[in-house]
MDTraj code that builds the backbone (N, CA, C; nanometers):
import mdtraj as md
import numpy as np

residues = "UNK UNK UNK UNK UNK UNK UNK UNK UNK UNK UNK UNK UNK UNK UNK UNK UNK UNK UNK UNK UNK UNK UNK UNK UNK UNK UNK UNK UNK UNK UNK UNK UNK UNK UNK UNK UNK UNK UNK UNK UNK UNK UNK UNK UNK UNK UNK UNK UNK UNK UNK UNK UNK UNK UNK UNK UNK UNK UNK UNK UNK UNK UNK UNK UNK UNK UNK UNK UNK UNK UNK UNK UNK UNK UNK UNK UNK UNK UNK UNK UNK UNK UNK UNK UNK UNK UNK UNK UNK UNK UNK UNK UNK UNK UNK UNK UNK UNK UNK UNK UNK UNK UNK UNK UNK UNK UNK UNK UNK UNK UNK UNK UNK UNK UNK UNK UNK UNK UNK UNK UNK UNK UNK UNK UNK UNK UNK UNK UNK UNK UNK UNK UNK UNK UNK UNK UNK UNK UNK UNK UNK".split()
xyz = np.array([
    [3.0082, -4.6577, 8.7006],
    [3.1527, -4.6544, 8.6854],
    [3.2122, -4.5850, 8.8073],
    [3.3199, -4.6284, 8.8779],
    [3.3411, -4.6211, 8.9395],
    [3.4735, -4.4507, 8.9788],
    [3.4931, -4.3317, 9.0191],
    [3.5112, -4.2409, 9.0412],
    [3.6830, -4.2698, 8.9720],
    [3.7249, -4.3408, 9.0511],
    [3.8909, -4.4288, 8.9345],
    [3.8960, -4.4433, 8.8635],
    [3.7882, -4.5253, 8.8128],
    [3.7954, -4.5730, 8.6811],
    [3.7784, -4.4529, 8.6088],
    [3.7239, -4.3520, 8.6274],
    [3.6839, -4.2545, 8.5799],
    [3.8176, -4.1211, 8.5575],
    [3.8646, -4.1296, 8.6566],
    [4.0326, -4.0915, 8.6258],
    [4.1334, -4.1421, 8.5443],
    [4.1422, -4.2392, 8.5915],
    [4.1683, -4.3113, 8.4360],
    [4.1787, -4.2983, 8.2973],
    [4.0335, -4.3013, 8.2713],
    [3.9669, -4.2779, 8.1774],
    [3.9856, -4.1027, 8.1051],
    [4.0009, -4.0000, 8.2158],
    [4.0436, -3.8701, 8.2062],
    [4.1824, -3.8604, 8.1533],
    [4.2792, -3.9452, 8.2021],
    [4.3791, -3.8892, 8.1660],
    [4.4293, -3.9773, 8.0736],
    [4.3813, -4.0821, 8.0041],
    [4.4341, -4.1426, 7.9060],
    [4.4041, -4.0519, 7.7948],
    [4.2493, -4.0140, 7.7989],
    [4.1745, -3.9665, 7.6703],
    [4.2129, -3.8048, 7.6803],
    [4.2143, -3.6860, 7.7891],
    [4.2274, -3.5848, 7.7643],
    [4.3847, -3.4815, 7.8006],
    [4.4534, -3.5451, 7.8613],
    [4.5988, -3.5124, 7.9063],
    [4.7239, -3.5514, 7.8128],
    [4.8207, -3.4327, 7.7698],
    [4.9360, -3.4458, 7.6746],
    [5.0672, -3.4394, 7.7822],
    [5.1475, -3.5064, 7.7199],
    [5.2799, -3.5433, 7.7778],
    [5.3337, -3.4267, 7.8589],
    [5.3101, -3.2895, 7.8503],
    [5.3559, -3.2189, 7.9493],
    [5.2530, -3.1106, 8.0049],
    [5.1384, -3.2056, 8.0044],
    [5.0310, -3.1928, 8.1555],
    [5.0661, -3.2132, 8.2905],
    [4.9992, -3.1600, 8.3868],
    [5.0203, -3.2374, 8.5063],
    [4.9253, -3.2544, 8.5552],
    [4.9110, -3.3967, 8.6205],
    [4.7657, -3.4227, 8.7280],
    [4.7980, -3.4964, 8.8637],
    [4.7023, -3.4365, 8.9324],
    [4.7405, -3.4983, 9.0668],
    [4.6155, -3.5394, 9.1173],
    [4.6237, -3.6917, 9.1482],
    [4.4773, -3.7153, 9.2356],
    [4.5205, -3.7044, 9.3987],
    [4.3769, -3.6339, 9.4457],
    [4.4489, -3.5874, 9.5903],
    [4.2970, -3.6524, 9.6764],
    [4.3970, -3.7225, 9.7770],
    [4.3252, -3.7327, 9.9516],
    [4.3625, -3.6544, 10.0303],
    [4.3355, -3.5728, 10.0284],
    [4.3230, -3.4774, 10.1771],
    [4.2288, -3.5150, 10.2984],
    [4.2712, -3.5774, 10.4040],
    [4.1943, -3.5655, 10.5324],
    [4.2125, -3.4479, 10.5931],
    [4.3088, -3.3709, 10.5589],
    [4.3166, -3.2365, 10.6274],
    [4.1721, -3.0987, 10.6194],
    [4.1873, -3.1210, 10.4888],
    [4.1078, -3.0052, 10.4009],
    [4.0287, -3.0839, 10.3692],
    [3.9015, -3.0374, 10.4463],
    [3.7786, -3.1308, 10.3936],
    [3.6725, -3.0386, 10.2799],
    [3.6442, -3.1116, 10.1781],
    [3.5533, -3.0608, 10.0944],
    [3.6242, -3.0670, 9.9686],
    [3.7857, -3.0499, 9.9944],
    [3.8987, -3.0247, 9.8755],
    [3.8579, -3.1462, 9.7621],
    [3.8558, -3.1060, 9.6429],
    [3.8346, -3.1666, 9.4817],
    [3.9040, -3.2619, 9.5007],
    [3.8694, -3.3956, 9.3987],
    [4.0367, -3.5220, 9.4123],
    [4.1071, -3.4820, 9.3075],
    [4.1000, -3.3692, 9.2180],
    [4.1960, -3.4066, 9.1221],
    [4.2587, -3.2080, 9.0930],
    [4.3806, -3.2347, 9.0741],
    [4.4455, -3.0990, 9.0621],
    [4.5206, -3.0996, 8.9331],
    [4.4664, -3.0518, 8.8045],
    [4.5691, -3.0378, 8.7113],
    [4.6011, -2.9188, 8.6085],
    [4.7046, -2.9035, 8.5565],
    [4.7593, -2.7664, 8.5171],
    [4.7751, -2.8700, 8.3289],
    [4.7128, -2.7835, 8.2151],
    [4.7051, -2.7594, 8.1242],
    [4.7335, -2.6574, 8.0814],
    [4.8605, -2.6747, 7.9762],
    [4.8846, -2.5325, 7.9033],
    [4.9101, -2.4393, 8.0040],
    [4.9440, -2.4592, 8.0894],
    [5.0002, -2.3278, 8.1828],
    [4.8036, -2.2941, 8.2621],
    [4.7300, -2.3629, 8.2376],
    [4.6479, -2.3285, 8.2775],
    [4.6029, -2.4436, 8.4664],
    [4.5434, -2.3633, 8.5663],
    [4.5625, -2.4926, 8.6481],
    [4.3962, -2.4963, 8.6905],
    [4.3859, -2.6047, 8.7222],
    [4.2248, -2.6454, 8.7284],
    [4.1821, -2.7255, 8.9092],
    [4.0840, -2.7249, 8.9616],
    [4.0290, -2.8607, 9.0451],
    [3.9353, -2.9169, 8.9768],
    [3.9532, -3.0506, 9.0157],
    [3.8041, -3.0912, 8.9014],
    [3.7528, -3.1989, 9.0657],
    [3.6236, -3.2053, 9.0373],
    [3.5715, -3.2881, 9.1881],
    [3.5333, -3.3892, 9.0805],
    [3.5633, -3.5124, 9.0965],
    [3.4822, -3.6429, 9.0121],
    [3.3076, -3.6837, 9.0635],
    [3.2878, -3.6913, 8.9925],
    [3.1361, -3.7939, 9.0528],
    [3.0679, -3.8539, 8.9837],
    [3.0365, -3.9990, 8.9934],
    [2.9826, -4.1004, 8.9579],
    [2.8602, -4.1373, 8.9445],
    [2.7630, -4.1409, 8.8479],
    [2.6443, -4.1851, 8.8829],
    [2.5529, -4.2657, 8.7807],
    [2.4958, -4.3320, 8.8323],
    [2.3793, -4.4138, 8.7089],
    [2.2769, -4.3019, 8.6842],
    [2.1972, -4.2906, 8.5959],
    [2.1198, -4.1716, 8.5554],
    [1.9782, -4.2680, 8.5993],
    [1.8814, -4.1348, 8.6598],
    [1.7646, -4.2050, 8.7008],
    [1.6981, -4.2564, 8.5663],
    [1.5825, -4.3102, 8.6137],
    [1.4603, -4.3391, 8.5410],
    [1.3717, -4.2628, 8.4565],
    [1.3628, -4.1308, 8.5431],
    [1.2435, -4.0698, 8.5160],
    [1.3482, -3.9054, 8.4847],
    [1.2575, -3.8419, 8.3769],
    [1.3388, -3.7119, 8.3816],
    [1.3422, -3.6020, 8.4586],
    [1.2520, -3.6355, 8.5966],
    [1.2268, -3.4992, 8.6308],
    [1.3134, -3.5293, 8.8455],
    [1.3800, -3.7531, 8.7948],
    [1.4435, -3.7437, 8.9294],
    [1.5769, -3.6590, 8.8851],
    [1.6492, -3.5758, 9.0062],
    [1.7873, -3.5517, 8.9948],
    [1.8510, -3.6184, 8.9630],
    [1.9878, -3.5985, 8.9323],
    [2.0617, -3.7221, 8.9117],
    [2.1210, -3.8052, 9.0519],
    [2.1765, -3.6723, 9.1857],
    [2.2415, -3.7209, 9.2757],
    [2.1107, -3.7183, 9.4062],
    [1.9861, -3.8106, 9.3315],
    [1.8882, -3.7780, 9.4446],
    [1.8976, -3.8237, 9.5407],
    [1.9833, -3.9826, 9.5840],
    [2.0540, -3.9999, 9.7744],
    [2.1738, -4.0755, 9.7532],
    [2.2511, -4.0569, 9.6493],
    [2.3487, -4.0896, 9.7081],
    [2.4443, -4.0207, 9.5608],
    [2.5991, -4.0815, 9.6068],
    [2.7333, -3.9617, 9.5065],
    [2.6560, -3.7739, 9.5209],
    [2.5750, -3.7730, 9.6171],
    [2.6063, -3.6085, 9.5985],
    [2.7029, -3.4920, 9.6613],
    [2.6759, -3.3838, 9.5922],
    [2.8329, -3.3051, 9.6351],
    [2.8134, -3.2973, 9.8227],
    [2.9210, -3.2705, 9.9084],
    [2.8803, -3.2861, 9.9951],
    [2.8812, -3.1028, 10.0345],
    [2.8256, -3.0569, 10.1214],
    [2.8407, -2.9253, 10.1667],
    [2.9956, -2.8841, 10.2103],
    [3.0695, -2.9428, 10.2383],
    [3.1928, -2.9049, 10.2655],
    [3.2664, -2.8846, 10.1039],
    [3.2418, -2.9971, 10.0144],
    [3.2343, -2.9601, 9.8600],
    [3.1988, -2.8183, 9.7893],
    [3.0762, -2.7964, 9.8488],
    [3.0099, -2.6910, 9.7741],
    [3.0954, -2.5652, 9.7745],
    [3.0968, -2.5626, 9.9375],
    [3.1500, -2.4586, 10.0094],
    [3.3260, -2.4488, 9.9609],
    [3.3646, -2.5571, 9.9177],
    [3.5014, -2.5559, 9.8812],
    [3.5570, -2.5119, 9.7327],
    [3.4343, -2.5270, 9.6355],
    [3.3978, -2.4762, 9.5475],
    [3.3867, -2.3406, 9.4934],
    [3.2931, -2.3138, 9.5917],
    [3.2267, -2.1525, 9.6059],
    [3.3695, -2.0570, 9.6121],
    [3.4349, -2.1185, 9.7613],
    [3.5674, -2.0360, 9.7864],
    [3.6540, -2.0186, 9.7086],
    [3.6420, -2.1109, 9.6057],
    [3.7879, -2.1109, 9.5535],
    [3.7474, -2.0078, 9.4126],
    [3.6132, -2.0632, 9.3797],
    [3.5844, -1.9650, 9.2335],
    [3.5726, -1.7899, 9.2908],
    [3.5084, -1.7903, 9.4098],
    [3.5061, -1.6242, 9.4824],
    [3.6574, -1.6108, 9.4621],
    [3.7540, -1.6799, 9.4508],
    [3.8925, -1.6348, 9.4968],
    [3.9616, -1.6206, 9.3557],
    [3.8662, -1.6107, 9.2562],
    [3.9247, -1.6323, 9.0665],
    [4.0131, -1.7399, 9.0543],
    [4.0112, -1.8427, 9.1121],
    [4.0554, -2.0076, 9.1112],
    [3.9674, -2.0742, 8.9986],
    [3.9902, -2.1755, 8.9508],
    [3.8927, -2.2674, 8.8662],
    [3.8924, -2.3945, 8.9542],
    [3.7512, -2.4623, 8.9894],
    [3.7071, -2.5325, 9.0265],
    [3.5806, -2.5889, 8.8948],
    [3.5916, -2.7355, 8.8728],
    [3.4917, -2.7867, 8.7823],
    [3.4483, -2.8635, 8.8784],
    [3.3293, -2.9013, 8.8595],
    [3.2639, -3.0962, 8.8800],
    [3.2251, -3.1355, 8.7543],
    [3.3141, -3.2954, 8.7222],
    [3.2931, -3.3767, 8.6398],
    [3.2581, -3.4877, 8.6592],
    [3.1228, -3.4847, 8.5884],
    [3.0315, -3.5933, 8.6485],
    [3.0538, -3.6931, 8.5221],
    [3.0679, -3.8223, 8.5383],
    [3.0357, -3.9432, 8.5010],
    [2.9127, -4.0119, 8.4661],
    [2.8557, -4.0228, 8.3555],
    [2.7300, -4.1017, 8.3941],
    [2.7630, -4.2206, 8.3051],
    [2.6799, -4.3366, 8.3253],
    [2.6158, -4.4348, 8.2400],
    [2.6162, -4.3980, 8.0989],
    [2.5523, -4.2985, 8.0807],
    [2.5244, -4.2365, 7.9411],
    [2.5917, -4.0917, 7.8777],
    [2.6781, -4.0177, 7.9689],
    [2.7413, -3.9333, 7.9462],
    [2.8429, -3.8349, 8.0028],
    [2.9037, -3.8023, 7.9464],
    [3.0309, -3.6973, 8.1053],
    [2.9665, -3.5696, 8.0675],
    [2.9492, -3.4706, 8.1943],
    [2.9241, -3.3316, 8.1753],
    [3.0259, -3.2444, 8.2654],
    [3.0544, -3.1381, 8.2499],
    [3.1271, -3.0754, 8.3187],
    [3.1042, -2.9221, 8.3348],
    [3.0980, -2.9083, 8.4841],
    [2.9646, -2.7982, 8.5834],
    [3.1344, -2.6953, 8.6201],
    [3.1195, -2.5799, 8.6128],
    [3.1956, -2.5231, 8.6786],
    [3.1683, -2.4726, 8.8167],
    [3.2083, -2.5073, 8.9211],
    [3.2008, -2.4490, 9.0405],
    [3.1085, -2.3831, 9.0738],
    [3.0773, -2.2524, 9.0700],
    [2.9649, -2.1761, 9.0601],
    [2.8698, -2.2099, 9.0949],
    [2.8106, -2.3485, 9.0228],
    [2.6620, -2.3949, 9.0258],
    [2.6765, -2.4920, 9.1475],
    [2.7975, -2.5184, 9.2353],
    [2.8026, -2.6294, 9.3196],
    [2.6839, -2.6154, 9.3717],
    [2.6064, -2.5138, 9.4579],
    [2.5133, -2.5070, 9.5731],
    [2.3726, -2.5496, 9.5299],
    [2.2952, -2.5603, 9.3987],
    [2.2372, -2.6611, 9.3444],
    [2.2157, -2.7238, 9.2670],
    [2.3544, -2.8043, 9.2869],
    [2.4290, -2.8939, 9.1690],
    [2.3150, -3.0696, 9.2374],
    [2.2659, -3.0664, 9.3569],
    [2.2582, -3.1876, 9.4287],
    [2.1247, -3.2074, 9.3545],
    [2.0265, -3.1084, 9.3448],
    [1.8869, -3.0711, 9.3155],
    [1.8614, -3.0957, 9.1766],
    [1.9715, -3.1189, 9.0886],
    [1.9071, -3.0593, 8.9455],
    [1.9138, -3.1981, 8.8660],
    [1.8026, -3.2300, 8.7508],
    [1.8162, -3.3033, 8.7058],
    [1.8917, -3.3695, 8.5542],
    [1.9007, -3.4460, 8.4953],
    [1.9887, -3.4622, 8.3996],
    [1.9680, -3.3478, 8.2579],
    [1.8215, -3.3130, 8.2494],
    [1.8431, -3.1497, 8.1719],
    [1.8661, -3.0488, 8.2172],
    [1.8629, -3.0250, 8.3616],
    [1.9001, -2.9343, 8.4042],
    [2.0171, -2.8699, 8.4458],
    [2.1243, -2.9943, 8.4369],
    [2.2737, -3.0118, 8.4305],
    [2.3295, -2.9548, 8.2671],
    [2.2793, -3.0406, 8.2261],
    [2.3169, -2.9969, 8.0516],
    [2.3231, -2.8557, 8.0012],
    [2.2133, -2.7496, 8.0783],
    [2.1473, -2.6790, 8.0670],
    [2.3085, -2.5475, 8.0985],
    [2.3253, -2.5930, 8.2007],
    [2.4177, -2.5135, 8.2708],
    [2.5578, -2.5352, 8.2567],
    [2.5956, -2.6832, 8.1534],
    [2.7141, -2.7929, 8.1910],
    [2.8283, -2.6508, 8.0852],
    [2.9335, -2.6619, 8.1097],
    [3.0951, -2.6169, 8.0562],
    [3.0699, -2.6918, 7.8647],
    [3.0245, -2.8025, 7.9517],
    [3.0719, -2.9271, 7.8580],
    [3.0117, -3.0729, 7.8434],
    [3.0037, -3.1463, 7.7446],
    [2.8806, -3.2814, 7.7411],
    [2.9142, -3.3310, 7.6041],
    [2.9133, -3.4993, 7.6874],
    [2.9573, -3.5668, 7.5604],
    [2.8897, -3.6625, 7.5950],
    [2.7882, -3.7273, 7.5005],
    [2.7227, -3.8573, 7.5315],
    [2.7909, -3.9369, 7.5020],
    [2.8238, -4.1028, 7.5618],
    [2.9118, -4.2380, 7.5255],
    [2.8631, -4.3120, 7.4417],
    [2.9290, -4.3307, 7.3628],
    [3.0937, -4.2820, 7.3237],
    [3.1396, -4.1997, 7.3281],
    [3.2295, -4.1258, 7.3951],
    [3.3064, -3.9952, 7.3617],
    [3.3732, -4.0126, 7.2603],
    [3.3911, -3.9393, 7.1745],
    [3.5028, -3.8850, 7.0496],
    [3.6416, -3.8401, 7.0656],
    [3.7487, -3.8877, 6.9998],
    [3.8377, -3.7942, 7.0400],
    [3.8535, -3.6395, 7.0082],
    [3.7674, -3.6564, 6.9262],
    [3.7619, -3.4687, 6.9382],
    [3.6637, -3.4101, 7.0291],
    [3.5604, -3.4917, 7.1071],
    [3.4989, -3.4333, 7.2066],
    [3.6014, -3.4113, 7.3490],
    [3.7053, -3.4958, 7.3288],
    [3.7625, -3.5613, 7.4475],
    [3.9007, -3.3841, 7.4636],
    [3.8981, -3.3302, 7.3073],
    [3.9786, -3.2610, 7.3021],
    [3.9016, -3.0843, 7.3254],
    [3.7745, -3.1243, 7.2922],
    [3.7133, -3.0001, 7.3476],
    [3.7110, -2.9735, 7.4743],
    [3.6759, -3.1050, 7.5415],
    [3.7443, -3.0838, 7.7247],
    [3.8212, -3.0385, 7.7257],
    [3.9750, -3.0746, 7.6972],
    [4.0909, -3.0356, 7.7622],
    [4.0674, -2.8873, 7.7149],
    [4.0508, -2.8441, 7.6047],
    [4.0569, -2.7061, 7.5643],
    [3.9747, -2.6176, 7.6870],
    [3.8575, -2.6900, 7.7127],
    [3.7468, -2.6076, 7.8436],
    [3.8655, -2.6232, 7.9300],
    [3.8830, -2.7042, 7.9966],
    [3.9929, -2.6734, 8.1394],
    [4.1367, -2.5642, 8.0978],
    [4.1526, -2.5971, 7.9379],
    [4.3093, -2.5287, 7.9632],
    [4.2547, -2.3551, 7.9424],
    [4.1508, -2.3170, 7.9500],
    [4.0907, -2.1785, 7.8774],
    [3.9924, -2.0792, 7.9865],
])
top = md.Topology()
chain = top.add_chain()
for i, resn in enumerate(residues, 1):
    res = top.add_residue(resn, chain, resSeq=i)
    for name in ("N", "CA", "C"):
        top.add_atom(name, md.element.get_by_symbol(name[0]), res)
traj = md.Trajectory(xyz[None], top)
C-alpha cells in the first residue's frame, strides 16, 4: 500500500472535525516527517512507511528498501531530545504499528516482533473502529 493511500486511510478512520493535519514536502528540511497533526490540543509528527512484511520471521521488515533514512532518524531523535512528539507509522500488508521516535536509530534493523515489541500501538487488518480510536487517543496523549 502505497504511503497516500495510507494517509488517506489515517484520516478518514482516525481524525474528528476539529483536528488538524498537514501532509508536508519539505525540500528544505531534510529528514522532516510528511505528516503534522494537532489532536485535542495535542500536536504530533508522524513519518509514514510502507511495507510488505517479509517471509521469514527473523528478516527485518525495512531490510533494502522503505527504510527510515538517517536524515529521518536524526530528525526524529532531535525533535523527541527537544520534548516534541515524533511517531513512525508503519503500514503493513498485515498490520499498522506505531514506533515513537526514540527507537528511530534501530527502527531499520528490527524485525516484525521486534517492532511490536517496542510499538505505541498495533492493529492487525482489519482495523476496528475502536482500534482506530485507540490511535488517535495514543497521538492526542
Amino acid at each position: 500500500m502505497a504511503e497516500s493511500k495510507d494517509y488517506k486511510v489515517f484520516k478518514r478512520n482516525v481524525l474528528e472535525p476539529l483536528d488538524r493535519v498537514d501532509r508536508i514536502e519539505n525540500f528544505l528540511v531534510i529528514g522532516m516527517p510528511d505528516v503534522n497533526c494537532c489532536i485535542d490540543g495535542t500536536e504530533a509528527w508522524l513519518e509514514f512507511k510502507s511495507s510488505v512484511e517479509p517471509k521469514r520471521a527473523t528478516t527485518s521488515l525495512f531490510g533494502s528498501n522503505h527504510k527510515l533514512s538517517q536524515e529521518q532518524k536524526n530528525w526524529a531523535l532531535r525533535q523527541r531530545n527537544a520534548g516534541g512528539r515524533c511517531f513512525i507509522l508503519i503500514a503493513t500488508d498485515k498490520r499498522w504499528m506505531l514506533i515513537d521516535g526514540k527507537h528511530a536509530d534501530g527502527l531499520n534493523e528490527m524485525t516484525i516482533t521486534e517492532l511490536e515489541a517496542i510499538a505505541t500501538w498495533v492493529a492487525v487488518l482489519p482495523i476496528k473502529e475502536k482500534q482506530w480510536k485507540m490511535l488517535r487517543s495514543k497521538l492526542a496523549n
